[in-house]
PyMOL commands that place a pseudoatom at each C-alpha (Angstrom):
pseudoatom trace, name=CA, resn=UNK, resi=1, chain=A, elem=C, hetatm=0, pos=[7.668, 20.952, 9.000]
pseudoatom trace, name=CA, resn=UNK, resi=2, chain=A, elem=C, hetatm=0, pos=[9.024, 21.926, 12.682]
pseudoatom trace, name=CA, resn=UNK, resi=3, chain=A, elem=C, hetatm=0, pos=[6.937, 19.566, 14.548]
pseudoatom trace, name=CA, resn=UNK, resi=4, chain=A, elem=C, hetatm=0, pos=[7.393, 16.823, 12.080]
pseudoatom trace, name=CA, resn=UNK, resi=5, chain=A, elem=C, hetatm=0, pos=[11.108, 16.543, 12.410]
pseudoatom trace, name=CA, resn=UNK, resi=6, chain=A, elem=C, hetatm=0, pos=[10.895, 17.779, 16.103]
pseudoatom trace, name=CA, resn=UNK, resi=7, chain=A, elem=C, hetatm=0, pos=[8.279, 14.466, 16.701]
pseudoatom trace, name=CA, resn=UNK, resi=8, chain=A, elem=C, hetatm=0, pos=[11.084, 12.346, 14.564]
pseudoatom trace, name=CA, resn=UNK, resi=9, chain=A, elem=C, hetatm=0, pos=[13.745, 13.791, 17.032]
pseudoatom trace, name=CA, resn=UNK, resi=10, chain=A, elem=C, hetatm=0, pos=[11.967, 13.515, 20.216]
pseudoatom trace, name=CA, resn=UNK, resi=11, chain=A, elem=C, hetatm=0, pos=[11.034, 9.941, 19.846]
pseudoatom trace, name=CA, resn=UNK, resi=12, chain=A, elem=C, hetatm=0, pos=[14.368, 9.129, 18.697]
pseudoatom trace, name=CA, resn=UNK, resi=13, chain=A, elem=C, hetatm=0, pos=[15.513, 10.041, 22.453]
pseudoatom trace, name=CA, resn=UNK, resi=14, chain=A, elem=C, hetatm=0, pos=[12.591, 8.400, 23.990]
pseudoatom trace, name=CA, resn=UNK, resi=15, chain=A, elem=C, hetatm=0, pos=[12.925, 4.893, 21.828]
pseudoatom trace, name=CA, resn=UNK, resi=16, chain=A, elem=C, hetatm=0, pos=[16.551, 4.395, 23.397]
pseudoatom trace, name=CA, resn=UNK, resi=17, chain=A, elem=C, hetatm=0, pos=[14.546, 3.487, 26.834]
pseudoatom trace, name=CA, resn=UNK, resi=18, chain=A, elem=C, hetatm=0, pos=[12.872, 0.542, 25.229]
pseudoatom trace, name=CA, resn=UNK, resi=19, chain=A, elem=C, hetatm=0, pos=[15.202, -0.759, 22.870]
pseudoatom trace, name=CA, resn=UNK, resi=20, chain=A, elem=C, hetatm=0, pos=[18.971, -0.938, 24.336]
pseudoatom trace, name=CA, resn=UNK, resi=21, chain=A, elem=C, hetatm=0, pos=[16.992, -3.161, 27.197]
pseudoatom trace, name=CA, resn=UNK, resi=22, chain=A, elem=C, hetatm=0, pos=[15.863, -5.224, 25.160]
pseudoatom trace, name=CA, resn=UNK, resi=23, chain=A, elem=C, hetatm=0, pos=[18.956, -5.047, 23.401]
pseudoatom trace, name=CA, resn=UNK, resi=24, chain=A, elem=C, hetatm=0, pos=[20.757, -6.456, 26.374]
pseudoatom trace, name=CA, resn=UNK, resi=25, chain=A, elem=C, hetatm=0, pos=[18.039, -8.879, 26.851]
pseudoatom trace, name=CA, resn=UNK, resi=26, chain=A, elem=C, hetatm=0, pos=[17.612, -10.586, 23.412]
pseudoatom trace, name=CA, resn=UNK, resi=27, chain=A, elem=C, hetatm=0, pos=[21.055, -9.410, 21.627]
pseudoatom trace, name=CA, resn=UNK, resi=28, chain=A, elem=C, hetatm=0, pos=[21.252, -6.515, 18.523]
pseudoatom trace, name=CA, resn=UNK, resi=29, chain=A, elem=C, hetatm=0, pos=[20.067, -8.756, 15.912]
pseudoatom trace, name=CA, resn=UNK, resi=30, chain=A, elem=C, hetatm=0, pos=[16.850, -9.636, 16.464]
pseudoatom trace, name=CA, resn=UNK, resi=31, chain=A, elem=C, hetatm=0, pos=[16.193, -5.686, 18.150]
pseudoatom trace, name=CA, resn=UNK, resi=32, chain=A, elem=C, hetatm=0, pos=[17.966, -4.296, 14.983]
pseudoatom trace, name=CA, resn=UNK, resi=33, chain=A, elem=C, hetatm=0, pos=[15.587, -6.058, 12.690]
pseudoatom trace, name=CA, resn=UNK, resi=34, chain=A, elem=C, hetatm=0, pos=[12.566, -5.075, 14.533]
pseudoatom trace, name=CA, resn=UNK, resi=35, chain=A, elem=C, hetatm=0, pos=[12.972, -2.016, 14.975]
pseudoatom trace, name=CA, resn=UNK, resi=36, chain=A, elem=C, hetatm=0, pos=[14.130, -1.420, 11.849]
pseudoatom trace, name=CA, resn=UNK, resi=37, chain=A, elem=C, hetatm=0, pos=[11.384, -3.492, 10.115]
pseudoatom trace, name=CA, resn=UNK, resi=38, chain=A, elem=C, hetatm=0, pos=[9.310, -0.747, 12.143]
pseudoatom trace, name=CA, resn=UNK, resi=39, chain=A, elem=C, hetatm=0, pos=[10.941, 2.156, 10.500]
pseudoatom trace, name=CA, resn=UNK, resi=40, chain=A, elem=C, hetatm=0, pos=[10.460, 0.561, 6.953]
pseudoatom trace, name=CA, resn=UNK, resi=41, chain=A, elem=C, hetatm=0, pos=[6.377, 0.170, 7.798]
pseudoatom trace, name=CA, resn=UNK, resi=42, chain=A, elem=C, hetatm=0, pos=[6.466, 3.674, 9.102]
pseudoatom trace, name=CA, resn=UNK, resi=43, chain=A, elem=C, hetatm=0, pos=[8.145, 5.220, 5.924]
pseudoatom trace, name=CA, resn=UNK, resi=44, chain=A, elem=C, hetatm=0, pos=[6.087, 3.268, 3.677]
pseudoatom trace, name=CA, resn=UNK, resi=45, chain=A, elem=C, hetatm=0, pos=[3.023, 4.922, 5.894]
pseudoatom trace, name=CA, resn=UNK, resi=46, chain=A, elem=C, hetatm=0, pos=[4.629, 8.385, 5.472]
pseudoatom trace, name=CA, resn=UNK, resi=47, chain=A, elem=C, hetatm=0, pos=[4.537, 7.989, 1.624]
pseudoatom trace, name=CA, resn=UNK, resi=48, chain=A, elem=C, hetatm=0, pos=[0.833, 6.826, 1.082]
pseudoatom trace, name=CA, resn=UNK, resi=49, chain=A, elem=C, hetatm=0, pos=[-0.561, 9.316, 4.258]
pseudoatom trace, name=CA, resn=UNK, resi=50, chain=A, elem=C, hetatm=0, pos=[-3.285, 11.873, 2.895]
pseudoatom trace, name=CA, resn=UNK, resi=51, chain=A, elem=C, hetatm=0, pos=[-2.979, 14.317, 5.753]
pseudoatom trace, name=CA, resn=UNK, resi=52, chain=A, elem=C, hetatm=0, pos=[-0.809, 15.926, 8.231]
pseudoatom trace, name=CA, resn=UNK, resi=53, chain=A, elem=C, hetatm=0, pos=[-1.877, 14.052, 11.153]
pseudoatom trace, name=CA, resn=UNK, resi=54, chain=A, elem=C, hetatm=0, pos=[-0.909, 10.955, 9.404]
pseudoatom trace, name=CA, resn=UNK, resi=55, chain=A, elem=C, hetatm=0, pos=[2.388, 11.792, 8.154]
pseudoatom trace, name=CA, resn=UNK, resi=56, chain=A, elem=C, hetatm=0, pos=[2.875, 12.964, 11.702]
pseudoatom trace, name=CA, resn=UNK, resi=57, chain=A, elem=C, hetatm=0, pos=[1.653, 9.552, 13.413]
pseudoatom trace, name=CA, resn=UNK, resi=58, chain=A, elem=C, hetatm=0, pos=[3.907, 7.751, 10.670]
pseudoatom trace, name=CA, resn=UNK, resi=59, chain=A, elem=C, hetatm=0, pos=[6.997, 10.277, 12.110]
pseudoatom trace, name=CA, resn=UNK, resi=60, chain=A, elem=C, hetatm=0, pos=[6.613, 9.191, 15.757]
pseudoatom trace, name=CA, resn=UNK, resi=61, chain=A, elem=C, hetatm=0, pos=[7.017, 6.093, 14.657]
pseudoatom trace, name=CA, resn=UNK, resi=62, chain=A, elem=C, hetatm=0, pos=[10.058, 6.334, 12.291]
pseudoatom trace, name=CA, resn=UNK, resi=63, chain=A, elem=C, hetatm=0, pos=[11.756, 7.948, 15.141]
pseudoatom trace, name=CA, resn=UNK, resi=64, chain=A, elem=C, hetatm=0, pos=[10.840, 5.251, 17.573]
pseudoatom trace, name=CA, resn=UNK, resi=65, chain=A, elem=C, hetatm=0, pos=[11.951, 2.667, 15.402]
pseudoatom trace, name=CA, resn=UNK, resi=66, chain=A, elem=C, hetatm=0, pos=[14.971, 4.377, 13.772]
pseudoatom trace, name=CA, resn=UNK, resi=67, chain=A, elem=C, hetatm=0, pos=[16.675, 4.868, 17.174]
pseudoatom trace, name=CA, resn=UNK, resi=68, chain=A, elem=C, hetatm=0, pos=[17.855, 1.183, 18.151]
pseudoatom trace, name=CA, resn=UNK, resi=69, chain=A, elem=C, hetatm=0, pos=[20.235, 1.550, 14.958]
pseudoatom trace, name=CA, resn=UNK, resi=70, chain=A, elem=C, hetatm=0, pos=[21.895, 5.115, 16.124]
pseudoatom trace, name=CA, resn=UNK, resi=71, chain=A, elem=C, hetatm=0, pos=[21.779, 3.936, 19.923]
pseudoatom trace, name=CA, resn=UNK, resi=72, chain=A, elem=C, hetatm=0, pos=[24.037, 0.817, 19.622]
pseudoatom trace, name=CA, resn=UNK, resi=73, chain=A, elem=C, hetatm=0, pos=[25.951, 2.036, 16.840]
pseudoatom trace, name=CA, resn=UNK, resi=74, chain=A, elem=C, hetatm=0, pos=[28.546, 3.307, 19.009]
pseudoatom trace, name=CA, resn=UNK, resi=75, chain=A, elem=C, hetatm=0, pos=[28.762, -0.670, 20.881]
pseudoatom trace, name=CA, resn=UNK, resi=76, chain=A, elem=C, hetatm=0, pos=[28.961, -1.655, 16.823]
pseudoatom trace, name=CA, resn=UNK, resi=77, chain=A, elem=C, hetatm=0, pos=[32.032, 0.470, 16.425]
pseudoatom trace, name=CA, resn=UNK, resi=78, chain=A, elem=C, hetatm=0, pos=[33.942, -0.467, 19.631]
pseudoatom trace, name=CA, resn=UNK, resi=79, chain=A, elem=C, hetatm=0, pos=[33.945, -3.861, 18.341]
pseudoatom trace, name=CA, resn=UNK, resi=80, chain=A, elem=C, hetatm=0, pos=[34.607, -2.941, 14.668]
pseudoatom trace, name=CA, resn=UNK, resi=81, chain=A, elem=C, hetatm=0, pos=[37.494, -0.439, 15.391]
pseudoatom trace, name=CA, resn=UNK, resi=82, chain=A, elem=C, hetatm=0, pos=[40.591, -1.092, 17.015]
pseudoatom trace, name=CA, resn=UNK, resi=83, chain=A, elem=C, hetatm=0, pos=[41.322, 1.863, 19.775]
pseudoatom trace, name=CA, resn=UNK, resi=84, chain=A, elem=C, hetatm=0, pos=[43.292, 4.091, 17.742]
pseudoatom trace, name=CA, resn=UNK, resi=85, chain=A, elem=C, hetatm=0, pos=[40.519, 5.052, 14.815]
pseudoatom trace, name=CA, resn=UNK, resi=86, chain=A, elem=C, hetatm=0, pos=[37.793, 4.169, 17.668]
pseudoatom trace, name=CA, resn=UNK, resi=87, chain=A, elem=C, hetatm=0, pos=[37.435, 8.120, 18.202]
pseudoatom trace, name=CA, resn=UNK, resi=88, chain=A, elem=C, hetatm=0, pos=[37.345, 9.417, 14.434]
pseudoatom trace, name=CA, resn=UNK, resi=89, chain=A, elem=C, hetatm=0, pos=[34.918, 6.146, 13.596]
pseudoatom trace, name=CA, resn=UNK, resi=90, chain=A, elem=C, hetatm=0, pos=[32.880, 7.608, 16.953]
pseudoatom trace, name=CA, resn=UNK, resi=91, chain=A, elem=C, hetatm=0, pos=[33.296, 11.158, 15.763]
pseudoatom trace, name=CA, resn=UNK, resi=92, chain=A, elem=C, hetatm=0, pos=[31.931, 10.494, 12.064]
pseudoatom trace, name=CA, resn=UNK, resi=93, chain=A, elem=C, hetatm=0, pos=[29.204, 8.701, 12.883]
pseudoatom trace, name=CA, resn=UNK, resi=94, chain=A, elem=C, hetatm=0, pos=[27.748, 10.871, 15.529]
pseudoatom trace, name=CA, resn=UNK, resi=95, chain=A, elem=C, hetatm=0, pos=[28.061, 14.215, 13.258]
pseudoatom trace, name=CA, resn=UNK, resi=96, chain=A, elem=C, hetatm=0, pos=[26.248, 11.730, 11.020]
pseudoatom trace, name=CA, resn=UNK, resi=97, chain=A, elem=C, hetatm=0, pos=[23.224, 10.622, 13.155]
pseudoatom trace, name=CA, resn=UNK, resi=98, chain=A, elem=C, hetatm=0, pos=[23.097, 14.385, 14.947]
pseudoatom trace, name=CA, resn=UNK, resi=99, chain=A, elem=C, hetatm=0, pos=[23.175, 16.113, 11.429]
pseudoatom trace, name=CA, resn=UNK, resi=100, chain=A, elem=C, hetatm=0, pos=[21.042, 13.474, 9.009]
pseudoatom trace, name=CA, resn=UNK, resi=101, chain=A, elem=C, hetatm=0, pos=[17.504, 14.246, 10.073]
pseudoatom trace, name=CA, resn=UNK, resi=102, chain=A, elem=C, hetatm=0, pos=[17.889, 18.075, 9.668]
pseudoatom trace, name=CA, resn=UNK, resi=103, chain=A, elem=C, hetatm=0, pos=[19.733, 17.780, 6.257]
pseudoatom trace, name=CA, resn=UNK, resi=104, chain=A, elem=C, hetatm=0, pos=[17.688, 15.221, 4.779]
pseudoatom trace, name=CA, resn=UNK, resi=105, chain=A, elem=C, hetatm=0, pos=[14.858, 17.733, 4.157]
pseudoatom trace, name=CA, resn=UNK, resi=106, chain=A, elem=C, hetatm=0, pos=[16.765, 20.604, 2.591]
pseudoatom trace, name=CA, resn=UNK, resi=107, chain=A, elem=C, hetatm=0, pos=[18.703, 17.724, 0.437]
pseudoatom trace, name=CA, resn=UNK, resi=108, chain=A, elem=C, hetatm=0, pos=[15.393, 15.883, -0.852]
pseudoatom trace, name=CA, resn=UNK, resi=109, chain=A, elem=C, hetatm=0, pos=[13.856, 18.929, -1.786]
pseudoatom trace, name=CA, resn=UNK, resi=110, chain=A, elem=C, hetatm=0, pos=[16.388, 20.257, -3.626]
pseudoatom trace, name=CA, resn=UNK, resi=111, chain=A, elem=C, hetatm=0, pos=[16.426, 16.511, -5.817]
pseudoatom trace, name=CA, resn=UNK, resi=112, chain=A, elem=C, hetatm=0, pos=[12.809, 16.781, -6.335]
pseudoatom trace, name=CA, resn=UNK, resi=113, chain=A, elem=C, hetatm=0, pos=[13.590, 20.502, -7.363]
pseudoatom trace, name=CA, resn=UNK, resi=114, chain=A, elem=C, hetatm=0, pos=[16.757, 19.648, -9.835]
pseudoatom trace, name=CA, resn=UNK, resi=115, chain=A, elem=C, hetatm=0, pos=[14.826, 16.626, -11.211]
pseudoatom trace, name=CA, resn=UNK, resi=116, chain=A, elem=C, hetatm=0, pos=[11.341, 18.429, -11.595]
pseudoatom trace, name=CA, resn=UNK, resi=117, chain=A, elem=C, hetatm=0, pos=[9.853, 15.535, -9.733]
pseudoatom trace, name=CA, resn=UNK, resi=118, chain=A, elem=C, hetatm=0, pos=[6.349, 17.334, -8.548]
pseudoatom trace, name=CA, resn=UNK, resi=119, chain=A, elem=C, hetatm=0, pos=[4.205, 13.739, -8.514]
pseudoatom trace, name=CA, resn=UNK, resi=120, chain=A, elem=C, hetatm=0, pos=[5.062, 13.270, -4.827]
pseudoatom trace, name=CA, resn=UNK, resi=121, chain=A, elem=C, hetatm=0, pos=[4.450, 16.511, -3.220]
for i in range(1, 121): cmd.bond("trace and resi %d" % i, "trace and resi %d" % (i + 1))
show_as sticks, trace
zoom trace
């Protein structure tokens, strides 16, 4: 479970090289939508992947395409919020983006717990 959110995590610091470039380049739009187009493919691979390699491949990939979102959020929120909530807006969404991937796990697994849900495991 380590490597598998370490993998998410590490390519999430990697992706920012390609996509705020392109970012610049082409505009957020279009980069938002592919990358996050990518993320949706690589989830729907993580829920259909037999083995632990796969779900691992399927990982690298969420992370790579999940990071254009969380890397020009904070340009999204200097134009959304006027200087004097700019630093709370800032503040909330990076305890957000920092704390999401390591919560998400404990948080699912309690649901599937609570709700007896054993078909996907």
């Amino acid at each position: 479970m380590t490597y598998l959110v370490g993998a998410y995590t590490l390519m999430m610091g990697f992706g920012v090289l390609l996509w705020n470039p392109l970012a610049d380049r082409f505009g957020r739009r279009p980069v938002l939508l592919l990358s996050l187009s990518e993320c949706v493919i690589a989830t729907c691979g993580v829920a259909v992947s037999k083995s632990y390699g796969t779900i691992m491949v399927a990982r690298i990939f969420q992370g790579f395409g999940i990071c254009a979102p969380l890397s020009l959020g904070a340009a999204y929120m200097k134009e959304m919020y006027p200087p004097k909530n700019r630093g709370t807006a800032l503040g909330i969404w990076t305890l957000s983006i920092t704390c999401g991937p390591f919560i998400a796990p404990f948080v699912c697994g309690q649901v599937l717990f609570r709700f007896r849900i054993t078909d996907v495991c």
